[in-house]
N, C-alpha and C positions, 0 to 999 in steps of 0.2 A: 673408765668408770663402768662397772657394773650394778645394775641393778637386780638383785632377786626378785623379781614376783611372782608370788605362789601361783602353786596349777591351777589352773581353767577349770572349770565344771564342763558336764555336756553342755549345758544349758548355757552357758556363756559363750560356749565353741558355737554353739546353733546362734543362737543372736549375734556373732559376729560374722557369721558364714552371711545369714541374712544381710545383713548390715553392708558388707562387702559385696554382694549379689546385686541389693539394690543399686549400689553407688558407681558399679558397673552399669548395670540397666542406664542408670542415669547419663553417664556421660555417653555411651551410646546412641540414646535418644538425643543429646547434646550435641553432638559430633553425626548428626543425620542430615543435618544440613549442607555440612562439609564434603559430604562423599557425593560424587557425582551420580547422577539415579541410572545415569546407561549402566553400571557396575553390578547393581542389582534389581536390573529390569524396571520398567518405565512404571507399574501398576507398585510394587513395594517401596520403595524411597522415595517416590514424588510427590512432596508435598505441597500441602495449596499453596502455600508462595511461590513456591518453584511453579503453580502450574499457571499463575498469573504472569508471573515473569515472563516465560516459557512466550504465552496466548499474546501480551504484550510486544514482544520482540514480533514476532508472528505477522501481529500487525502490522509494528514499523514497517516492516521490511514491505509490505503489501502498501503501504499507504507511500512510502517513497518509490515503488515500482508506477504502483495509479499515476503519481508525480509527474513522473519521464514521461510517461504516455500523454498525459496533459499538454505536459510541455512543446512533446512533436508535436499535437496536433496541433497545440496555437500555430507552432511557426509553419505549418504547413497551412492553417489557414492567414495570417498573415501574407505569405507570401504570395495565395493566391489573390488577396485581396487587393495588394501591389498590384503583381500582374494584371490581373484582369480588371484594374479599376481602368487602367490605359487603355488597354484593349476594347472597354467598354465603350468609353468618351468616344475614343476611334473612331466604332461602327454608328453609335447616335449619330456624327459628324456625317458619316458617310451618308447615311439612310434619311437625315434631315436635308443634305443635297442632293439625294434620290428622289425623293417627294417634291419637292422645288421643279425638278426636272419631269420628272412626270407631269406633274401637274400643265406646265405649259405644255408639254406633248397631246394630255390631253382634250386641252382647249384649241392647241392647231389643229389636232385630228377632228375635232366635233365641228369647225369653222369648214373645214375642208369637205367633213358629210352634208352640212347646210348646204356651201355654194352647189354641190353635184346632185343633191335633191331638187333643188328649187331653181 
């Protein structure tokens, strides 16, 4: 099947030139999303989504690094806390029989200046 239809004016060529222009522009603009922005520099294709996304991602990765770091510290304070609650109990122990023993040291020694004063 053919169809004849008669010749175009300018004026019809120009409004479809147009026509066609735009609908390019369009899918263009359409397909701007689609095209990676390193492709054509960070400042022309990135758009605000893209730059939320972008700031977004940015974070995650920043708020799951903070994370880690959290995390060692707990267990590096945990573990001191282990450690050194023994270690703790320990020394009271020792320093609560230190004092005991002083103490009677000091009351023979002061009984011992009595008898050699008087």
């Amino acid at each position: 099947l053919q169809v004849n239809l008669p010749p175009r004016s300018n004026v019809e060529r120009s409004a479809m030139h147009k026509a066609s222009a735009m609908m390019l522009l369009l899918a263009a603009v359409a397909a701007g999303p689609l095209v990676d922005a390193t492709s054509f520099g960070q400042g022309l294709a990135a758009n605000p989504i893209r730059k939320v996304v972008t700031m977004l991602q940015a974070m995650q990765t920043k708020v799951t690094e903070e994370g880690k770091k959290a995390d060692e510290l707990f267990e590096k304070y945990t573990c001191y806390c282990k450690s050194s609650g023994g270690n703790l109990a320990a020394s009271i122990e020792s320093a609560e029989t230190k004092i005991a023993e002083l103490s009677s040291s000091i009351e023979s020694d002061s009984e011992k200046k009595s008898k050699l004063e008087g």
